[in-house]
N, C-alpha and C positions, 0 to 999 in steps of 0.2 A: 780284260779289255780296259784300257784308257780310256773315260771318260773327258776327263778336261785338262789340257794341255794349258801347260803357264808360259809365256812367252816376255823376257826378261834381260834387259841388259846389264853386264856385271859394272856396277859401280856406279846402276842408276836406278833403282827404283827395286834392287835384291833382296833389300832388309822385308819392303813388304813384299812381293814376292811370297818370301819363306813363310810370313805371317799369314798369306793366303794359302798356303798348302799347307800349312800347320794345322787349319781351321777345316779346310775341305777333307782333308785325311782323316782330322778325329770326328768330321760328320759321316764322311761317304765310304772311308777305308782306304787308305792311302795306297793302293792299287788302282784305284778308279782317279789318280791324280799326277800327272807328271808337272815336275821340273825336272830340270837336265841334273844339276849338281846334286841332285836326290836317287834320281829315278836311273841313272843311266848308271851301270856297275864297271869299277874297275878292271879295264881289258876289252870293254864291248867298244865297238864301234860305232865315234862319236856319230857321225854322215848319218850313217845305217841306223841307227837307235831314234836319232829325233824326227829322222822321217817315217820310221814304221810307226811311232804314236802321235803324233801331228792324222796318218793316214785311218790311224782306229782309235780318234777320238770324235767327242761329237761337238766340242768346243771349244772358240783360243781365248783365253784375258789375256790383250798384250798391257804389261803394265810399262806405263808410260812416266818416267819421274821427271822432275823441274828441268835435267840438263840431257833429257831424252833428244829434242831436235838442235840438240850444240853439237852432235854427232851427225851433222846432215850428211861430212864429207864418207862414213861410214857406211849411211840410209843410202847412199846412190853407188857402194861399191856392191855386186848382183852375190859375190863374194858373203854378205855378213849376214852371220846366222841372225840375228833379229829379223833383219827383213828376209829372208827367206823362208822361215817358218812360218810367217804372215803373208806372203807369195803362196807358200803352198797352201795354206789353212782359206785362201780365198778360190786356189785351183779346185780344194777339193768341197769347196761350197761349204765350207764351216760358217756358223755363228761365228763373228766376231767382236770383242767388247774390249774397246779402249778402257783401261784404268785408269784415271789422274791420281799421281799420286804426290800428294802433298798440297798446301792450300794456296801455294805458288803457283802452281801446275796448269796452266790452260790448255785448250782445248787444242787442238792441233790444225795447224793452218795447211793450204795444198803447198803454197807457195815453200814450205820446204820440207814438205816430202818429194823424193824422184815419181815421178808419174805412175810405177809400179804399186803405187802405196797410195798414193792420193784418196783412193777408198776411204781409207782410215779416215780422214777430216770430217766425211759425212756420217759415221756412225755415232750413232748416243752414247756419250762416254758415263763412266760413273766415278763420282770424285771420291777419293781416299784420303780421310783427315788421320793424317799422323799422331794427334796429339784426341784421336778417340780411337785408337784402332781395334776395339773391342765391336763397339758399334759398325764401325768398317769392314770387318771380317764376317761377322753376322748376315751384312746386307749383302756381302755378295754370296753366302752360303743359301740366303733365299733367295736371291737371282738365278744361282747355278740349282738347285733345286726345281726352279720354275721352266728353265729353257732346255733342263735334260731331266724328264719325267721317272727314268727311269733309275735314276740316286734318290730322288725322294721317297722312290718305292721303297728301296734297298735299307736304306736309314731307319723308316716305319717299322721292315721286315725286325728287323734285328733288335729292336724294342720289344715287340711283341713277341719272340720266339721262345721256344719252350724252356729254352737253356735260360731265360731267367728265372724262373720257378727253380732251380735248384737248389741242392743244399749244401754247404760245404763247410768241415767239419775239420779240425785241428787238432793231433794230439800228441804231447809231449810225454818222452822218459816213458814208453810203455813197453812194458817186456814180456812175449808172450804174443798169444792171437788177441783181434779187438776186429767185432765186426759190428757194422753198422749198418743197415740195413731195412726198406721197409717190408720187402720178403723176401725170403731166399730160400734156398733148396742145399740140399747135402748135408756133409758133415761136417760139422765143427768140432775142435778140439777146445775143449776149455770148455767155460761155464758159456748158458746162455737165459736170462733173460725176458721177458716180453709181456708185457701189460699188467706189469707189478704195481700195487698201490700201497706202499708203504717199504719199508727196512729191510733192504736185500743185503744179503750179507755171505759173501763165497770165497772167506779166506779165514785163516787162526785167528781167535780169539776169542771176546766175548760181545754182545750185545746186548745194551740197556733199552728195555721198548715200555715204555709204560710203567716203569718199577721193575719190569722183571727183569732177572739176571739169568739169562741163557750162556751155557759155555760150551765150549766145543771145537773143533774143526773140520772141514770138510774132504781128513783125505780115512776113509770108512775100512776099515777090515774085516766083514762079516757080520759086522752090528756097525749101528750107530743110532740117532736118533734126528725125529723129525720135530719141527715146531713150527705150528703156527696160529696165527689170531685172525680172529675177524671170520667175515668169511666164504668160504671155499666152493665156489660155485664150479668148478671143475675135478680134479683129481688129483693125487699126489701119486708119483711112482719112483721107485727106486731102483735101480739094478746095481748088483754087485756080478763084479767079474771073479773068477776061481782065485785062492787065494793065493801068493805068491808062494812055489814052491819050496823055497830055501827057508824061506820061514817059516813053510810049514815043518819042513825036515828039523827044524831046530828044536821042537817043542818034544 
């Protein structure tokens, strides 16, 4: 569901626009945010598309730039999607928030909007300084936070959720099984591992631990040998499987 619907005319006031749904999206989740040239996909139908999210949103910013009422003769065709999406967002008793955007930008007078719109003049607008749009995006992410309670929820949720506690883990050039793990069950192939305090060692070669010089390797045929230091508050076991036939025929 669309929460907050951007309301924007092209070639007047887009740059911020993008700059406010850039900011709501990486706060709210950019499904809880439409603009048209984002939100509306290739093949959908334009009509159909901005009035089903205009209809299940709970907000409009119309953002209003320096040469927004140069287009009055535009504002009074019943035709032009700016004022229509702001017609509808007032049919369906939306919140609505003028944007100024830039520090040219005043407030919007009745006298030239068409009478359909005139609303607008009397809403509290909020000004957008271009040349802070850091501070500008912020304010209206705590506006849009404050008049739709339920993004603010959404925001906190996903800070707090469990999926931060995770752990994630990288490994390169590995050949073989590699399990990681805080418990598991079954079988693993290969060696394993768990709550070793000191010099593991489960391939050919040798080992220097303390001066001594242990050799060896870990593939066993009937004997082999064990080693360790320190100590051993559990158990050591070994299991050998039958030896391999061919080799035994060979002897």
């Amino acid at each position: 569901m669309k929460e907050v619907f951007i309301n924007y005319r092209t070639g007047d006031g887009e740059k911020t626009a993008a700059l406010i749904d850039q900011e709501l999206s990486r706060r709210f989740g950019p499904q809880h945010v439409f603009r048209a040239s984002r939100s509306i996909a290739p093949g959908d139908a334009y009509p159909d598309s901005l009035l089903a999210a205009l209809r299940r949103s709970s907000l409009l910013l119309a953002v209003v730039g320096p040469g927004w009422a140069n287009f009055s003769a535009r504002l009074h065709d019943p035709e032009d999607w700016v004022r229509r999406e702001i017609e509808e967002a007032f049919a369906c008793e939306l919140p609505v928030v003028p944007i100024l955007d830039g520090r040219k930008t005043n407030r919007l007078n009745k006298a030239d909007l068409p009478p359909e719109l005139e609303r607008l003049a009397d809403l509290q607008s909020i000004p957008f300084d271009t040349h802070d749009t850091e501070t500008g995006v912020r304010r209206i992410g705590d506006l849009v936070a404050e008049m739709v309670p339920g993004l603010d929820d959404l925001a906190r949720a996903d800070k707090t959720s469990p999926a931060s506690d995770t752990v994630t883990n990288s490994m390169e050039d590995v050949s073989g099984a590699t399990v990681q793990s805080r418990d598991f069950t079954g079988d693993v192939g290969g060696t394993v591992v768990k709550g070793a305090h000191g010099p593991v060692h489960t391939g050919s070669g040798s080992i220097y631990q303390n001066s001594r010089h242990v050799s060896g390797d870990r593939h066993f045929s009937g004997s082999g040998m064990t080693y360790f230091e320190g100590d051993n508050h559990g158990n050591v076991q070994h299991r050998f499987g039958e030896l391999d036939r061919r080799e035994d025929d060979s002897r």
